[in-house]
Phi, psi and omega in degrees: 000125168292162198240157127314148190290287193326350185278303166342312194296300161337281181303300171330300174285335167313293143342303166285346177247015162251356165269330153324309173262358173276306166275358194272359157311305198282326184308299189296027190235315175274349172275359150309302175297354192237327161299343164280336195262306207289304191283319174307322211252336172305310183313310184285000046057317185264325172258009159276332189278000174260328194231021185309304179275352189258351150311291217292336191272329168317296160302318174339307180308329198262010165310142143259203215286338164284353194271316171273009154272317182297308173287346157316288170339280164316328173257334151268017174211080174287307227259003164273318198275337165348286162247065122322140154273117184321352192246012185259338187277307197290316197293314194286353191245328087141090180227173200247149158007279199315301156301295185315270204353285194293000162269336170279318223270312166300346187265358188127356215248181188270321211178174155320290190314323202274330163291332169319300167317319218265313172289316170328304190278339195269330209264326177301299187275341201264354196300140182293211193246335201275340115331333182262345176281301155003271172325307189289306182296354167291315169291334164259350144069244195256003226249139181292110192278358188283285195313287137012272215276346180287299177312323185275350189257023180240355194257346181267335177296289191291339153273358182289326186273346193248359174264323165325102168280118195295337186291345207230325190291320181274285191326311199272331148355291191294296189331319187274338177297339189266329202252158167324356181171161204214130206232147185203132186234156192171091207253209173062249173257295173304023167293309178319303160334275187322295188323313208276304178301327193268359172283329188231013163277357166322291180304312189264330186238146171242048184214087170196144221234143195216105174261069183260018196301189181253000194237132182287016179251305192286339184267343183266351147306334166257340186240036176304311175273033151320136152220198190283327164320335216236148157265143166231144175248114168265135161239132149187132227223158197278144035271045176028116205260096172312266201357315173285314160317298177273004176302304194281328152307306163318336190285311187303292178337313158268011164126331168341086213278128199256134200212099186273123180269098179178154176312015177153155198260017178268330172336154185286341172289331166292355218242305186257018182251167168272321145228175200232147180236108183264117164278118166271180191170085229210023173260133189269083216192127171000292183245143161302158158234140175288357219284309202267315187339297188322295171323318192286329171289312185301312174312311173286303151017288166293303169317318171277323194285333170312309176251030160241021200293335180261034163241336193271313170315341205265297182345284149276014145309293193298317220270344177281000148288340171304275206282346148297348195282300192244050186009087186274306184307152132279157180256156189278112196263157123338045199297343177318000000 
């Protein structure tokens, strides 16, 4: 029987398009398999860096006799061996490069680095303040400590940036322009953060609360009247300040939009917020350093003043006649 040429057309698109659709099946099925895939492996990655010496206890029995120097080593000096170079950890235990390599990759890990990472992130939260003095002073040894410490707070500036979501960053922006009233918590070493950021969000909004007591009685006493209206802003980088934790969880609860300020979204402040803003801020050391927290703070600074400029104008406007009037300034004498 002859088909018509229009039958002919038919059946061809009828053809082209189950073939069409047979591959465009297999494309979603593999970008299923690799988001899936992608996500099984973020996790395990976030529960290795959590759980790293109960690997190693796990593992033990299957060591051999070099492996088990290494995992000795690591678990009784974890916060030396962090930062080891692999090839400074086989020399102190004294096994070759190669074995470490091949001892991270048997506990699971991609490579060295990635278990290095893994040790790092366990030493941030778990090291005492007389261990991160320890710790520091080991690492700088003989090393120009200016030089030292610039570098490493321009190398955390440059993973802030390049780890930072512009998406969580613009939301959260809007988010503080939308709400009735603007709440900031941040206690410790983050008081400052808090302080500085609740100084010139002072200037743009006239409802906004700076929560820096030290006691979790005392910050859920301030922040009691939270509702669904009001955004909060958390700061909190390790040892993580329960206290801000449940401050912010509580925040979340009555409806409140929660804005995490803090090193990573596995944190424990990261975990309970609507967005997350990542600083790092990851030296192992007395002190932290806050160099990129700030930027992150200066930035939303500029950005809310960018889309409040003509409330921000009228403002400072008001206020160089104020501090001219009642010399607030010192004035700028001529010396020529």
């Amino acid at each position: 029987m002859e088909v018509p040429d229009g039958g002919r057309s038919g059946i061809s698109e009828i053809k082209f398009c189950m073939r069409s659709g047979f591959f465009l099946q297999k494309i979603l099925t593999f970008v299923t398999m690799f988001l899936t895939a992608y996500t099984i492996l973020s996790r395990r990655e976030v529960a290795m860096t959590n759980d790293i010496l109960m690997i190693l206890q796990e593992k033990a029995p299957t060591f051999s006799k070099g492996q088990r120097r290494i995992a000795q080593y690591i678990t009784e000096s974890y916060d030396k061996a962090a930062f080891m170079t692999a090839n400074r950890l086989g020399k102190t235990v004294g096994v070759s490069e190669s074995t470490v390599v091949r001892f991270a990759v048997d506990l699971g890990f991609d490579g060295y680095p990635s278990m290095q990472k893994a040790m790092q992130e366990m030493v941030r939260n778990r090291l005492t303040s007389v261990q991160r003095i320890e710790v520091a002073n080991d690492r700088i040894g003989d090393q120009d400590v200016v030089s030292m410490v610039l570098h490493a707070d321009m190398e955390k500036l440059r993973q802030t940036d390049e780890t930072i979501s512009r998406e969580d960053f613009g939301a959260a922006v809007n988010a503080i322009i939308a709400a009735k009233r603007v709440y900031i918590l941040g206690v410790r070493s983050a008081a400052p953060l808090a302080n500085f950021l609740g100084y010139y969000l002072n200037y743009m909004f006239n409802n906004v609360h700076v929560v820096t007591g030290f006691g979790a009685g005392e910050m859920f006493e301030k922040i009691v009247g939270v509702n669904s209206e009001d955004v909060v802003i958390a700061f909190s980088f390790p040892r993580y300040s329960s206290s801000t934790t449940r401050g912010a969880q509580y925040c979340r609860t009555t409806g409140a939009k929660v804005i995490g300020i803090t090193d990573s979204r596995e944190s424990p402040l990261g975990q309970c917020c609507d967005h997350v803003l990542i600083a790092k801020s990851d030296m192992v050391s007395l002190v932290d350093s806050l160099v990129a927290p700030l930027s992150i703070v200066n930035a939303l600074i500029v950005a809310i003043a960018a889309k409040k400029e003509t409330e921000v104008r009228r403002t400072f406007d008001t206020l160089e006649r104020i501090w001219e009037e009642y010399n607030v300034y010192e004035k700028q004498v001529d010396r020529t």
